[in-house]
N, C-alpha and C positions, 0 to 999 in steps of 0.2 A: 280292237286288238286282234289278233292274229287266231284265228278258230284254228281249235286241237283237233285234229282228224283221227289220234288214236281214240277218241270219246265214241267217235262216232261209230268206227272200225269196228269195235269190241261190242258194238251192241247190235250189230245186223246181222240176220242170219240170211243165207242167200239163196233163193227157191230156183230152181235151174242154173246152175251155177254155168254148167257148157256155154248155155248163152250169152251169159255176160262176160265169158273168157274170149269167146269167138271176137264181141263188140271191141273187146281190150285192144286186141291184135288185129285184127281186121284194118286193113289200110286201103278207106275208104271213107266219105264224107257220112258224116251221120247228121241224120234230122230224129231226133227224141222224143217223144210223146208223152205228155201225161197229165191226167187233169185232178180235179180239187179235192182230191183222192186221201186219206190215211197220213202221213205228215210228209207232205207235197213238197214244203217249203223247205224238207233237209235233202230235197235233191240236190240242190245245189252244192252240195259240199258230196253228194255222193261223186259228179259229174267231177269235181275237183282231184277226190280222190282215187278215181280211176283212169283219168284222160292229164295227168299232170304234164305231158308232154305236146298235150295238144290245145289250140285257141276251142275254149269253152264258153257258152252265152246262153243265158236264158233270156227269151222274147216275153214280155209280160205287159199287161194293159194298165198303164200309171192309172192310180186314182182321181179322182177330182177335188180331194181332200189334200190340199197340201203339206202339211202337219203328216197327215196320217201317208200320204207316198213319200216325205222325209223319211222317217220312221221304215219303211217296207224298203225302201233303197239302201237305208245305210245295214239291214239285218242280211239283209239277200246280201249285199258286195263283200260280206265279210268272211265269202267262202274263195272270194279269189275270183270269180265268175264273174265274163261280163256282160251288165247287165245293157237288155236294148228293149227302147219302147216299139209298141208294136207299131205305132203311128208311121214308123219311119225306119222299117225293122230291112227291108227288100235288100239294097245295098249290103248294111254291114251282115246279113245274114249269108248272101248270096261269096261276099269276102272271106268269111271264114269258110262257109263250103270247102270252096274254093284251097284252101290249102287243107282240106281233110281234115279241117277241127268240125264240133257239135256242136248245134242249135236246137233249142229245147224250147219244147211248145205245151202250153196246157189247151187242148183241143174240146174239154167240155163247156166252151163257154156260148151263147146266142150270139148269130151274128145277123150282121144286116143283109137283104135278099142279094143285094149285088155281090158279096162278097162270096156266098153258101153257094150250097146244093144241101138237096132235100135228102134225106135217108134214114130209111127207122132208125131209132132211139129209143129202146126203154118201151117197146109194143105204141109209140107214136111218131111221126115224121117232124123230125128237130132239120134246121139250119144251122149244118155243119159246116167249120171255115177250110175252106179249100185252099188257101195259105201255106199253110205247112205242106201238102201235098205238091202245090204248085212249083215252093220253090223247091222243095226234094226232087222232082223228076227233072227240073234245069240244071239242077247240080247232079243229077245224077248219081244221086246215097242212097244209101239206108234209111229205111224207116224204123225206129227202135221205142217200141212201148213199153216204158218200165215204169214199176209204181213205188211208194213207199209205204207198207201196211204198219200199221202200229199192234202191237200183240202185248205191249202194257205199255206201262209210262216211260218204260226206261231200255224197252227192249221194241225191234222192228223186225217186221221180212220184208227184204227187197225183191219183188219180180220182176226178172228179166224176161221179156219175150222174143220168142225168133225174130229177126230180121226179116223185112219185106225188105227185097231188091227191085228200085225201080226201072234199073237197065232191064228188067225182064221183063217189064210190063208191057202187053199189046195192043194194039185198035190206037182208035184218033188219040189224039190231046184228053177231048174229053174223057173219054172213057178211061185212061190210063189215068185222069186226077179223079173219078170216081171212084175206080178200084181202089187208090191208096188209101182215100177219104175214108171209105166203106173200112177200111183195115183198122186204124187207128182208131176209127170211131168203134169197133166191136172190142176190137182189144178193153177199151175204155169201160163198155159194158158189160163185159167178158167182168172186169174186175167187182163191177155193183153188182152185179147180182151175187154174185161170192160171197161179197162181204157190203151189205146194202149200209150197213149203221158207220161206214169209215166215206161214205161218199158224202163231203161237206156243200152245199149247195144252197144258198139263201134268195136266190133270183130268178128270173122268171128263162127256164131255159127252153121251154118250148115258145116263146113269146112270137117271133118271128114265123109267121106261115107262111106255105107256097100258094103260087096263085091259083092255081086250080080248086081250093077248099072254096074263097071267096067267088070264084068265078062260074061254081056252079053249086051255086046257095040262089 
C-alpha cells in the first residue's frame, strides 16, 4: 500500500536545514551517501519526500537469501524509490544522473581490492568503494552525505551535509576519485564517532587489505 509520508514528516527534526534546502533546489545531479547508520532504511522515503519531482534510486547489494531480499525489495519500493542492484547499477545510475535525478549509495560496506582504494576508517585502512565516487565525477554531481539518526522510537534527526561539487575537483582521475572517496567516507565517520551506538554493522568491514601489509610481513 501506498506509505504516508505525513508519518514520516511529523517525526524528523532537521539538523542544518540550509543544506538540505540548498539539495532541494539546486539543479544538478545528485549522488547520496549513506551507510548502516541510525534508521538507514527510512531514507528512502526521505529521498521520496523531497526530490518528488525528480527520478530517485537507491543502489543496494541484494541478499543471497532469497525469501529474505523478497521481503527487503518489496519494504524498500514502497516508498516510490527505485530500486537497483549494485551488480548492474553503472547504466541505470549513470541515466538518471543524467537527467539530474539522485542515486543513493550506502558506502560503509567491504569491497573487493579491484573495486577500493585504501583510506583510514575508524584509526585503520578500510577498502572503500570508489563507485559512487566514480560514477559522481562522469556525471558530474553532487556528492550528498545525509544520515538518518533515531533520537527514540518514534522520533529522528536527519543530517544533511554540505555538498561536495565534483566539477571542482583537481589533479588526474585518480586523485579527483580519491578526494571524493576520502569525503564521503569521513562524512561517514564524522557521524560513528558522534553517535558510535546507531552505527549497525555485523560484518567484517575491514576484511579486505591493501597489498602492502601482506607484502611486507
Amino acid at each position: 500500500r501506498q506509505f504516508d509520508f505525513r508519518f514520516l514528516s511529523s517525526r524528523i527534526n532537521i539538523y542544518n536545514p540550509e543544506n538540505l534546502e540548498y539539495i532541494r533546489n539546486v539543479n544538478r545531479p545528485i549522488v547520496a551517501t549513506t551507510g548502516h547508520f541510525g534508521a538507514w532504511e527510512l531514507l528512502a522515503g526521505i529521498l521520496r519526500l523531497n526530490f518528488q519531482d525528480r527520478n530517485s534510486q537507491i543502489i543496494v547489494r541484494e541478499s543471497n537469501d532469497i525469501g529474505l531480499n523478497n521481503i527487503l525489495q518489496h519494504y524498500r519500493s514502497r516508498f516510490g524509490v527505485e530500486i537497483v542492484s549494485k551488480e548492474n547499477a553503472t547504466f541505470k545510475v549513470l541515466r538518471c544522473l543524467k537527467r539530474n535525478g539522485v542515486s543513493a549509495f550506502l558506502v560503509d560496506q567491504n569491497t573487493g581490492r579491484s573495486k577500493a582504494i585504501f583510506l583510514p576508517f575508524l584509526n585503520k585502512y578500510a577498502a572503500i568503494n570508489i563507485g559512487p565516487a566514480m560514477l559522481a565525477i562522469r556525471a558530474k554531481a553532487l556528492i550528498w552525505p545525509a544520515f538518518l539518526c533515531r533520537d527514540s522510537d518514534t522520533q529522528y534527526t536527519f543530517y544533511s551535509f554540505a555538498p561536495l561539487d565534483t566539477k571542482e575537483l583537481t589533479g588526474s582521475t585518480e586523485e579527483k576519485i580519491e578526494k571524493a572517496a576520502q569525503f564521503y567516507t569521513q562524512a561517514v565517520e564524522e557521524m560513528i564517532n558522534r553517535f558510535p551506538e546507531q552505527w549497525f554493522w555485523m560484518h567484517k568491514r575491514w576484511k579486505t587489505r591493501p597489498k602492502w601489509e601482506w607484502e611486507n610481513k
